[in-house]
ROFI-266923 format. One record per residue (C-alpha): x, y, z; residue in one letter. Coordinates in steps of 0.2 Angstrom, whole numbers, plus 5000, padded with zeros to 4 digits. Example, Ala and Ser with C-alpha at 12.3 -4.5 7.8 and 13.67 -1.06 7.14 Angstrom:
# residues 2
BAMAR   xx   yy   zz aa
BAMAR 5062 4978 5039  A
BAMAR 5068 4995 5036  S
This chain:
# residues 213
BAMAR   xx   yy   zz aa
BAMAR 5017 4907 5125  X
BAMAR 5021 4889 5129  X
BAMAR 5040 4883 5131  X
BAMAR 5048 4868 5117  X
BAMAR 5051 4851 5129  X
BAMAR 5066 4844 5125  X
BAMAR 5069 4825 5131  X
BAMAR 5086 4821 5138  X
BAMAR 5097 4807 5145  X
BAMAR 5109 4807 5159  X
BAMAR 5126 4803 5151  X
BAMAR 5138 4794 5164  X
BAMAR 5152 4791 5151  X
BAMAR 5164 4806 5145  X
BAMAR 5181 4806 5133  X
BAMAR 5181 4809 5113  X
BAMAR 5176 4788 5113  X
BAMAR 5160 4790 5120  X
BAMAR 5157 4806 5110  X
BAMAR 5160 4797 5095  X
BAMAR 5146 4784 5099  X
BAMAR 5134 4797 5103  X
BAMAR 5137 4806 5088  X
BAMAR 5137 4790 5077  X
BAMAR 5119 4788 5087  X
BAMAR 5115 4806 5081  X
BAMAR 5115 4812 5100  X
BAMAR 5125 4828 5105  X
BAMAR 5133 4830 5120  X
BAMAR 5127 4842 5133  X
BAMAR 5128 4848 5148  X
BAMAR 5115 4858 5159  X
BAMAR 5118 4871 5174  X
BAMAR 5114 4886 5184  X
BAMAR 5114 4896 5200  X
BAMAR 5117 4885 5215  X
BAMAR 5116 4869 5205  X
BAMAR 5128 4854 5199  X
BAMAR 5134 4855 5182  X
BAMAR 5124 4838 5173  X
BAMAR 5131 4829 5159  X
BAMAR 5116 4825 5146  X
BAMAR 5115 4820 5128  X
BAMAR 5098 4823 5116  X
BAMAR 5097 4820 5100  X
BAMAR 5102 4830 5088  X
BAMAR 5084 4830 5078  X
BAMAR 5076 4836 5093  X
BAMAR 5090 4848 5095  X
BAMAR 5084 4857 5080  X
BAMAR 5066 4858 5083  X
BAMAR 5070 4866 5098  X
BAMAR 5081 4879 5090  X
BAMAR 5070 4883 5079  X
BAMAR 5054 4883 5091  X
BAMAR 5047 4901 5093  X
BAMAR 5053 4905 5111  X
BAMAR 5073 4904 5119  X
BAMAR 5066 4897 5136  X
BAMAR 5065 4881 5134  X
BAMAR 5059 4864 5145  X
BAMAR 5073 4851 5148  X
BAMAR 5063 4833 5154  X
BAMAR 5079 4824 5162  X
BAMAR 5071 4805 5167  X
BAMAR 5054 4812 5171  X
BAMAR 5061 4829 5180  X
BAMAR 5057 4845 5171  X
BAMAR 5069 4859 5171  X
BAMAR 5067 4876 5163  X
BAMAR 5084 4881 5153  X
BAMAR 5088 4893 5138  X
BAMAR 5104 4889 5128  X
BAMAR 5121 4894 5134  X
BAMAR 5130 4890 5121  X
BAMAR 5128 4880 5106  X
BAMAR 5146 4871 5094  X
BAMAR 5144 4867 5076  X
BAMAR 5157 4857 5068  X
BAMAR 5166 4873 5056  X
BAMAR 5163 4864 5039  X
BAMAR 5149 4851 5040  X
BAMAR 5139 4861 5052  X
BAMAR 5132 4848 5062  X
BAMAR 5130 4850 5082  X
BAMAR 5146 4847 5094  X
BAMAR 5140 4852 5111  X
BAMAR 5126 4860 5117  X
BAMAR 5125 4872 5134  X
BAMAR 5109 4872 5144  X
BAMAR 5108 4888 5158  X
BAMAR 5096 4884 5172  X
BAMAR 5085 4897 5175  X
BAMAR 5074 4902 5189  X
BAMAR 5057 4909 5185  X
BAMAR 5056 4922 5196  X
BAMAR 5077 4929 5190  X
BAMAR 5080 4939 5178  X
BAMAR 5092 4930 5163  X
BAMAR 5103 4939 5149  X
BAMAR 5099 4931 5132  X
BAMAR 5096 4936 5115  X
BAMAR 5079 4940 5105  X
BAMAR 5080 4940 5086  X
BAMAR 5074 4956 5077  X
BAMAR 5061 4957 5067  X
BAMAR 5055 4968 5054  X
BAMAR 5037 4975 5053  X
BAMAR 5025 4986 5043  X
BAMAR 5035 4987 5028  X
BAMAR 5017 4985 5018  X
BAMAR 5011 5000 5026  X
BAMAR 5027 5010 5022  X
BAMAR 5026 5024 5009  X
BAMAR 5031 5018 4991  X
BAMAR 5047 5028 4988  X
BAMAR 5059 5015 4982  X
BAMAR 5070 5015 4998  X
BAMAR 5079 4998 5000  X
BAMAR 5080 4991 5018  X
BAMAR 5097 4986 5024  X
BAMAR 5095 4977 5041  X
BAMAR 5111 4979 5050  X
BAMAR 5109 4973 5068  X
BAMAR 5098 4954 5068  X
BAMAR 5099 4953 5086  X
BAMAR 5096 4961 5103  X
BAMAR 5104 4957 5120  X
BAMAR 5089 4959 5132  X
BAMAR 5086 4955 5150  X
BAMAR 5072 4949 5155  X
BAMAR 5060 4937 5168  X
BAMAR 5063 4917 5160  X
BAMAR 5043 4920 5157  X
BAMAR 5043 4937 5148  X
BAMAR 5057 4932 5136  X
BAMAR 5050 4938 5118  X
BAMAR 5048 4929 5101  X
BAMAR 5055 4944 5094  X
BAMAR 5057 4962 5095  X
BAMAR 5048 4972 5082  X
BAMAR 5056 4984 5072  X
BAMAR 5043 4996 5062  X
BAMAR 5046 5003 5049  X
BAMAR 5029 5009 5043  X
BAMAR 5034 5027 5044  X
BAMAR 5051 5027 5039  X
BAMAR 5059 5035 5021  X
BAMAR 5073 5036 5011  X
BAMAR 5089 5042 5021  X
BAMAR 5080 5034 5038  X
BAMAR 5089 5027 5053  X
BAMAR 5082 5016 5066  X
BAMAR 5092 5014 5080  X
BAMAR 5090 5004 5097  X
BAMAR 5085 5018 5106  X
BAMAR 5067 5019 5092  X
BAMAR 5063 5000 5095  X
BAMAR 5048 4999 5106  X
BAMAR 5052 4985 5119  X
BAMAR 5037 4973 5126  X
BAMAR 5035 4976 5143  X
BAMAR 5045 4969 5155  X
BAMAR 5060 4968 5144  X
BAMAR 5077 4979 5146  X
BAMAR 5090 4981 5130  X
BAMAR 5107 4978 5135  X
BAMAR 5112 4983 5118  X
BAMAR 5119 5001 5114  X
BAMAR 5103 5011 5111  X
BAMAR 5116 5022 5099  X
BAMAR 5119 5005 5088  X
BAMAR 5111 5003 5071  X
BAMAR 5095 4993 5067  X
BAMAR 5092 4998 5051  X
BAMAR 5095 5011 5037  X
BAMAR 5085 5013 5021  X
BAMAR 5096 5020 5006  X
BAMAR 5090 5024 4988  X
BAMAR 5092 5012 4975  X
BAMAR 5096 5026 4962  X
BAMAR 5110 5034 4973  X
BAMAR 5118 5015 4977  X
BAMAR 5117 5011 4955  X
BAMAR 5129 5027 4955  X
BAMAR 5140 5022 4966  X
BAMAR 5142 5006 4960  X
BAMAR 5144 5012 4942  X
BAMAR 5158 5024 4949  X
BAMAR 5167 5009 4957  X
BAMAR 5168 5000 4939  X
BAMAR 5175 5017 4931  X
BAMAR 5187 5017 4944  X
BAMAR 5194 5000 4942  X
BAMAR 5193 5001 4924  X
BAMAR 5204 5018 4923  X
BAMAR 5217 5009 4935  X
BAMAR 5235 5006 4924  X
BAMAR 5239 4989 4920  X
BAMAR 5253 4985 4933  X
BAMAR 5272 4985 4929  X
BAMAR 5280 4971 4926  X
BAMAR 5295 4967 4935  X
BAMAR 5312 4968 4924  X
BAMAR 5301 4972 4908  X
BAMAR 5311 4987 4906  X
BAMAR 5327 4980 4909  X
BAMAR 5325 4966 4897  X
BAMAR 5321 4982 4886  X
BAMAR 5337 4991 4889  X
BAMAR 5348 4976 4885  X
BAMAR 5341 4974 4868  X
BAMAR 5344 4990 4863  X
């Protein structure tokens, strides 16, 4: 699968002034690095940013005034309440080195399952992997064609794509399927029980009681 190109500029000026212009130019502030490289100070823009979150593969190509580097991200800052991007981290990597990253998890064959009901709760979304830059997956399937209700899947059931080793506790949880009926009764049990709690005491009620007797 072909890499996302993402077009970024050298950025010679630093301090929350200059961030504040890119920002006003919707650019984000980044900064690119890697094994036996100088840290570089970039900015792209934040549109292009997106795109290239969004793009089907984690490995990524950085052009930097017509020189091409291959990078995944790092490590990505949102602003906590409007969301928008505050710094972006790029990890160079080389082609022929393993990286740690992250592929998403992705369900499969749910049409081909048997029609008993049984309600898919995913628990787990993501998978540390380690991998060649090249062999880094769109995502890691997770079948479900033969599963029922009261299944598990756990890492150790996901069937990885060659060339790709989980990082991630093969004991953890992928997935469970539950029965609606049984999860109706224990939320019908949860209502009865707040409902059957007392009304709380107040404070002094039974002193102001007392003194007018």
């Amino acid at each position: 699968m072909a890499d996302y190109t993402l077009q970024a500029e050298l950025r010679s000026e630093k301090g929350k002034n200059a961030v504040r212009r890119l920002r006003q130019q919707k650019k984000v502030p980044a900064v690119v690095y890697g094994r036996g490289t100088q840290n570089v100070t970039l900015s792209v823009e934040a549109p292009e940013l997106q795109k290239a979150l969004k793009a089907p593969t984690s490995l990524l190509t950085l052009s930097v005034d017509g020189e091409e580097r291959k990078v995944i991200v790092k490590e990505l800052t949102t602003h906590p309440v409007k969301g928008w991007y505050q710094h972006v981290d790029f990890y160079e990597v080389a082609m022929d080195r393993a990286v740690e990253t992250q592929a998403y998890l992705q369900i499969v064959g749910d049409e081909e399952r048997a029609n008993d009901g049984g309600i898919l709760n995913m628990v787990l979304h993501q998978l540390d992997i380690s991998c060649l830059p090249g062999s880094i997956p769109e995502y890691v399937e997770v079948d479900v064609s033969g599963v029922v209700i009261g299944d598990t899947v756990h890492v150790s059931d996901l069937a990885l794509p060659a060339g790709v080793d989980v990082l991630t506790d093969e004991d953890e949880v992928v997935l469970t399927v539950s029965d609606p009926e049984a999860e109706a009764f224990v939320e019908e049990e949860e209502e009865e029980d707040v409902e059957e709690m007392e009304e709380p005491a107040v404070i002094g009620e039974e002193d102001e009681e007392e003194e007018e007797e």
